[in-house]
C-alpha positions as CSV (number, residue, x, y, z in Angstrom):
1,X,-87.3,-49.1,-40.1
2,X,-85.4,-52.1,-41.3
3,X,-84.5,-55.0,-39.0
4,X,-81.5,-53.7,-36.9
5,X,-81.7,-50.3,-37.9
6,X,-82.6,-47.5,-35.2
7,X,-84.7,-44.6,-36.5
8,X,-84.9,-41.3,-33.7
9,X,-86.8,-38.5,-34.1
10,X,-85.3,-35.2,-32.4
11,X,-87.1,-32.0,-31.7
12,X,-84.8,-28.3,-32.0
13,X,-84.0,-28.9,-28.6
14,X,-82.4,-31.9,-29.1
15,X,-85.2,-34.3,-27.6
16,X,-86.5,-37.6,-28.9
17,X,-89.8,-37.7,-30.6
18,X,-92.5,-40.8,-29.9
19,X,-95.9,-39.0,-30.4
20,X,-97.6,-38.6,-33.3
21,X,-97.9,-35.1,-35.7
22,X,-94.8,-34.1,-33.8
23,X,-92.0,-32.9,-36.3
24,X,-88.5,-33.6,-35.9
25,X,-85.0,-34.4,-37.5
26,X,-84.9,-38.3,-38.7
27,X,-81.8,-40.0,-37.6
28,X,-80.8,-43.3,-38.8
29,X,-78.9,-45.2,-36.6
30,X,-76.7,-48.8,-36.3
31,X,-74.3,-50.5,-37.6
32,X,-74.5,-49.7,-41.2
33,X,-73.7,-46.5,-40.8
34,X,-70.3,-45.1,-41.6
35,X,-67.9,-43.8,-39.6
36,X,-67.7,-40.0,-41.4
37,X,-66.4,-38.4,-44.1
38,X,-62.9,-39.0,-45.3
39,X,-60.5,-36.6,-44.1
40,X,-63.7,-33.9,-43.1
41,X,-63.4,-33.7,-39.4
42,X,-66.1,-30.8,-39.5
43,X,-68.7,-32.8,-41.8
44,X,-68.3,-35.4,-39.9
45,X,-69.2,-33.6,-36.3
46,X,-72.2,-32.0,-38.0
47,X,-73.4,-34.9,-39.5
48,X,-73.2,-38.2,-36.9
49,X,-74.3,-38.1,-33.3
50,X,-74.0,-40.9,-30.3
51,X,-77.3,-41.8,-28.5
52,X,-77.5,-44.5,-25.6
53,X,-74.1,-46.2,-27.4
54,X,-75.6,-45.7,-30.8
55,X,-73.9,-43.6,-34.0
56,X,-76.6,-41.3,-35.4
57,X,-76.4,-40.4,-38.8
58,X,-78.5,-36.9,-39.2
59,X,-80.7,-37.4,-42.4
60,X,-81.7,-33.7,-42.8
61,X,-85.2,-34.7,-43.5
62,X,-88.2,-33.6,-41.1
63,X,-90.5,-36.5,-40.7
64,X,-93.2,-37.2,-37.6
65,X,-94.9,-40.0,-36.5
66,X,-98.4,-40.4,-37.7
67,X,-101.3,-42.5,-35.7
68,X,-100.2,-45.9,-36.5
69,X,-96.7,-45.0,-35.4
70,X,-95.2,-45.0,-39.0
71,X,-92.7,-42.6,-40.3
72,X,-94.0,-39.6,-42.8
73,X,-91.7,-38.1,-44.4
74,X,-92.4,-34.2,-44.7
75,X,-89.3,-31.8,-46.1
76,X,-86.2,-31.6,-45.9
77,X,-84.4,-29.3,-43.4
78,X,-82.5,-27.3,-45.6
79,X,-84.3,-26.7,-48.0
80,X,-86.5,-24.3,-45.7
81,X,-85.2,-20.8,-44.8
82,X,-87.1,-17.7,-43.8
83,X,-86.6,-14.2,-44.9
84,X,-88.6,-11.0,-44.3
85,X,-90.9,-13.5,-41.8
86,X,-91.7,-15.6,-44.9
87,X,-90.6,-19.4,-45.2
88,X,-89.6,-20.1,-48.8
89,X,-88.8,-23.9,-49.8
90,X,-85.3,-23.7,-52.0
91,X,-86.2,-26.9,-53.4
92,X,-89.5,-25.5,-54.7
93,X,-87.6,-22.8,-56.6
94,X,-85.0,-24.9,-57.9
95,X,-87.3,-27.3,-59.5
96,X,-89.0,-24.6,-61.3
97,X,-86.1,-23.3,-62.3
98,X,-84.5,-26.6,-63.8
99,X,-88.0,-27.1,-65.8
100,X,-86.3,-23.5,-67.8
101,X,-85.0,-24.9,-71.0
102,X,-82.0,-24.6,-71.1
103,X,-80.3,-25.2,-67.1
104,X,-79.1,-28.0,-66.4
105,X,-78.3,-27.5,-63.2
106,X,-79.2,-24.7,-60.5
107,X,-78.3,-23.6,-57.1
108,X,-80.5,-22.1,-54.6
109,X,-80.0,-20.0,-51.3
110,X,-79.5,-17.1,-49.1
111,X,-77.4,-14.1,-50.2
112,X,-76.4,-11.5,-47.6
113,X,-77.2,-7.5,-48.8
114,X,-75.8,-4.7,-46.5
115,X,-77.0,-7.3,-43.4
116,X,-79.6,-8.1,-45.2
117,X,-80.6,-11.7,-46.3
118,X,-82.5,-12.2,-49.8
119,X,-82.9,-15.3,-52.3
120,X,-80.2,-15.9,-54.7
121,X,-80.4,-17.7,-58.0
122,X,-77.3,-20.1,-59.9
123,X,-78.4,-21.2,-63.3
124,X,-76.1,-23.5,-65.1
125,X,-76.4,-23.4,-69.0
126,X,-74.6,-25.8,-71.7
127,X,-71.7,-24.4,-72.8
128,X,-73.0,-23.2,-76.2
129,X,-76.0,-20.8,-74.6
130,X,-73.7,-19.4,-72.0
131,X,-71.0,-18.5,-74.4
132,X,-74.1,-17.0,-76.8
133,X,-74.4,-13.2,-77.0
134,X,-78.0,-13.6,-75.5
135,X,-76.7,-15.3,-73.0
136,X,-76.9,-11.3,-71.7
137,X,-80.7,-11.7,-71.4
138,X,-80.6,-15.5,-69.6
139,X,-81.3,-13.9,-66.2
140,X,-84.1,-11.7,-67.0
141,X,-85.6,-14.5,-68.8
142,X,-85.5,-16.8,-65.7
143,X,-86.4,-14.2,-63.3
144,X,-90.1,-13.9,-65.9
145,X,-90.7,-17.6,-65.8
146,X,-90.3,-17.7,-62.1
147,X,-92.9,-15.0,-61.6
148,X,-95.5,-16.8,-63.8
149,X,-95.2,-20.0,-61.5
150,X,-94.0,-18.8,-58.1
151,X,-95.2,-16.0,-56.0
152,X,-93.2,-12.6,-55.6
153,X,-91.3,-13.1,-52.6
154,X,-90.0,-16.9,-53.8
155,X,-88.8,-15.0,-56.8
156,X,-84.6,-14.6,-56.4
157,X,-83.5,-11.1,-56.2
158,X,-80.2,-11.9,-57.1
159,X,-79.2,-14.1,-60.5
160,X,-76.4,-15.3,-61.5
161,X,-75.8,-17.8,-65.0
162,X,-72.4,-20.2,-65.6
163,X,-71.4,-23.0,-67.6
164,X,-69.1,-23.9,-65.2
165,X,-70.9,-26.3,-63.0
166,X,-69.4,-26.5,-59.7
167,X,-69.6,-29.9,-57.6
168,X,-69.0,-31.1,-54.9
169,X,-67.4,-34.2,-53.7
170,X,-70.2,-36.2,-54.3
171,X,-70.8,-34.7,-57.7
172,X,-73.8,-32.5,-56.4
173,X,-74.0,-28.9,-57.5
174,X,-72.0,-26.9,-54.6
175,X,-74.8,-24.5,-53.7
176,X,-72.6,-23.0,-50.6
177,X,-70.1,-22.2,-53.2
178,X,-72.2,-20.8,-55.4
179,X,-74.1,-18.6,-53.3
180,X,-70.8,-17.6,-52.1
181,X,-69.4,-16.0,-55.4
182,X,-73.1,-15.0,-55.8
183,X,-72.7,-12.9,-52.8
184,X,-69.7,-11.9,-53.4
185,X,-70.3,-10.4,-56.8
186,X,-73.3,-8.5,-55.1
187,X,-71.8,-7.2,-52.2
188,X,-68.3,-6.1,-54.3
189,X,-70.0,-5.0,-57.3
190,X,-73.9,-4.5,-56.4
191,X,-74.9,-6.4,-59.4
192,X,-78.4,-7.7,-59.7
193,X,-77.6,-10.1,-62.7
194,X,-73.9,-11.8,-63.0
195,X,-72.5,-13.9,-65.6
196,X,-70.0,-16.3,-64.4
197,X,-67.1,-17.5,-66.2
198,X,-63.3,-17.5,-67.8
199,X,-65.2,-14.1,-69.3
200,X,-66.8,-12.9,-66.4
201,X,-69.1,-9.7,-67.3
202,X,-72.2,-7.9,-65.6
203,X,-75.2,-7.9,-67.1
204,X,-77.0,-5.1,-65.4
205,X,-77.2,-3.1,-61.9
């Protein structure tokens, strides 16, 4: 780490990393770091802890320590989730599924069945291609060229398409929210495809 900046590793149970090949949370600490978020009282108690006097921003990324002592980055924490046993890496699917021409933007995550979890799908389209009669076909076309790169169970089972790119306060794409009308347009309507929109319409069961 930089001159006057504290770097922590902490395990799932909260305790401090200092041996090598462990894995663990990086938090960045001192006095460059903010105070929280604006008017978020929630964010802001997820996302900074106090250590020995010291505010803790939580990066989200796993790192360890390797045999010289020095910081390797390795994932980031959530971008992993598990379902059926299997660990799936979101990011991994959301880069294959931005190399599609033509998203622009795509959301990943977890979409909950009858209690069930399984791997949802957001593509967002320009304007023009989402608006396009074929627009119909857009899922069934991502869900092929995800099966000729990724393996069956990283494939989503749920997929929705939009033009309507919805960000976040930071101008990311608003993968909660997405997932959220994802999910909601499965469990309401038990749609396997969904197009989003001012003309919302279903594009199969």
């Amino acid at each position: 780490a930089l001159s006057g900046v504290h770097a922590l590793l902490l395990d799932r149970d909260g305790h401090a990393i200092a041996g090598p090949s462990q894995p663990g949370e990086l938090l960045i600490g001192g006095s460059q770091v903010m105070l929280g978020y604006l008017g978020r009282a929630r964010e802001t108690d997820e996302a900074f802890q106090i250590i020995d006097g010291i505010r803790y921003y939580k990066t989200g990324d796993l790192c360890e320590f390797n045999a010289e002592g020095l910081l390797v980055y390795l994932e980031r924490l959530d971008d992993m989730v598990k379902i059926s046993g299997r660990r799936i890496n979101l990011g991994e699917v959301r880069s294959r599924t931005l190399a599609i021409v033509p998203v622009q933007r795509a959301a990943v995550g977890v979409v909950q069945l009858r209690g069930r979890e399984t791997l949802g799908l957001v593509a967002i389209l320009p304007p023009a291609h989402a608006a396009d009669p074929m627009s119909r076909d857009a899922c069934s076309r991502i869900r092929e060229d995800l099966s000729r790169s990724l393996p069956a169970y990283m494939v989503p089972s749920f997929i929705g398409i939009t033009s309507e790119a919805l960000l976040t306060t930071t101008g990311k794409t608003d993968d909660r929210r997405l997932m959220s009308l994802l999910g909601e347009a499965v469990s309401v309507y038990g749609v396997r495809d969904y197009k989003f929109g001012a003309h919302s319409e279903f594009v199969g069961i």
